[in-house]
C-alpha positions as CSV (number, residue, x, y, z in Angstrom):
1,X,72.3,126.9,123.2
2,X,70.6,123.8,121.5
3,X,73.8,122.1,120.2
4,X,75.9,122.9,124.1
5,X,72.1,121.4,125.9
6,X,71.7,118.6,123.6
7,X,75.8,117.5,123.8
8,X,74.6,114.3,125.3
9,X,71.5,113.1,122.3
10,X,74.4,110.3,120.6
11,X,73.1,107.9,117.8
12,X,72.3,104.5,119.5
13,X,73.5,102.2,116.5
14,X,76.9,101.8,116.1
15,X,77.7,103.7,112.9
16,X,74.9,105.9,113.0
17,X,75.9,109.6,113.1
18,X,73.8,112.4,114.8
19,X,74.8,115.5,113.2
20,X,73.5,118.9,115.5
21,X,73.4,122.4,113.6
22,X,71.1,125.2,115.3
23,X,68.4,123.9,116.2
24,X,68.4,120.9,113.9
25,X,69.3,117.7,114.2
26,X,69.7,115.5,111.7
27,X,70.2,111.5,111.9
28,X,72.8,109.8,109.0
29,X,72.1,105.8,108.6
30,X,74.5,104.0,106.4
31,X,71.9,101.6,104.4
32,X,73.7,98.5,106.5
33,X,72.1,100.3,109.5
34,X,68.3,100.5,107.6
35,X,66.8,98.6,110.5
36,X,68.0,101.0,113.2
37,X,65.6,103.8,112.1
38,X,63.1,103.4,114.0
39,X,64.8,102.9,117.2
40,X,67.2,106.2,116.4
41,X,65.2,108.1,115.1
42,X,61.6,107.5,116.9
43,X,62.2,106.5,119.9
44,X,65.8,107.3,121.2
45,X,65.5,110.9,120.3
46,X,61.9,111.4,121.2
47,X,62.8,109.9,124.5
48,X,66.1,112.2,125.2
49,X,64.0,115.2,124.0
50,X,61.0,114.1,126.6
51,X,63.8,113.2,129.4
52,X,65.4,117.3,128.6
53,X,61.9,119.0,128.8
54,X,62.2,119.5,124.9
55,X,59.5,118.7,122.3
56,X,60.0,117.0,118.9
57,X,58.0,118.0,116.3
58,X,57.0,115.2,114.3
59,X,55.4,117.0,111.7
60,X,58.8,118.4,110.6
61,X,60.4,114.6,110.7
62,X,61.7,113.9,107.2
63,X,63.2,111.2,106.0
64,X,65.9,111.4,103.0
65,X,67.1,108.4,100.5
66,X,69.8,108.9,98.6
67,X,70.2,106.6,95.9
68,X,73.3,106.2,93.1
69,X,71.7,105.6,90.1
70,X,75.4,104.5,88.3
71,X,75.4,100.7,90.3
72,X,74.4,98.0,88.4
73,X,72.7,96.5,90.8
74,X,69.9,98.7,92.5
75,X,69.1,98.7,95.9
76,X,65.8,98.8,97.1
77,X,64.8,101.5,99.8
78,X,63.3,100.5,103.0
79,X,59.8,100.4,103.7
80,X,58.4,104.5,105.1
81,X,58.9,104.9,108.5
82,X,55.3,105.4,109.5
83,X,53.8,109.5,110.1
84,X,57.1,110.4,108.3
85,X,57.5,111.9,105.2
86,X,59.6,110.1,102.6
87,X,62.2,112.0,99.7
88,X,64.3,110.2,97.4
89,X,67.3,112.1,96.0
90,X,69.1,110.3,92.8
């Protein structure tokens, strides 16, 4: 029921991509998009969720870096997204 009722939560970056599974959802930013986290993943989907009578639970808000550790040159993560928990996956 969650993925037919939430049909309508779309990334708002262009390039984003909101992937729905259960009753997960989970959020892909390309690094180009880095500055758009806050605004897809804060606000934009704690706003549907509050404008659908659903509740977010921040506590279980994670945020996941991949890095390739084979470029030469190495790309620096952005900075934590504030109350959210950070993991870093070579």
């Amino acid at each position: 029921m969650y993925v037919v009722g939430a049909a309508d939560l779309k990334a708002v970056t262009p390039g984003n991509e909101l992937v729905k599974f259960a009753d997960d959802t989970y959020i892909v930013i390309p690094a180009a998009n880095d500055s758009s986290r806050q605004t897809d993943v804060v606000s934009h989907v704690t706003e549907w969720a509050r404008k659908n009578n659903r509740k977010t639970n921040p506590t279980k808000f994670t945020e996941i870096v991949f890095v390739d550790n084979r470029k030469k040159k190495k790309a620096h993560p952005p900075p934590p997204l504030p109350g959210i928990d950070r993991v870093t996956i070579p």
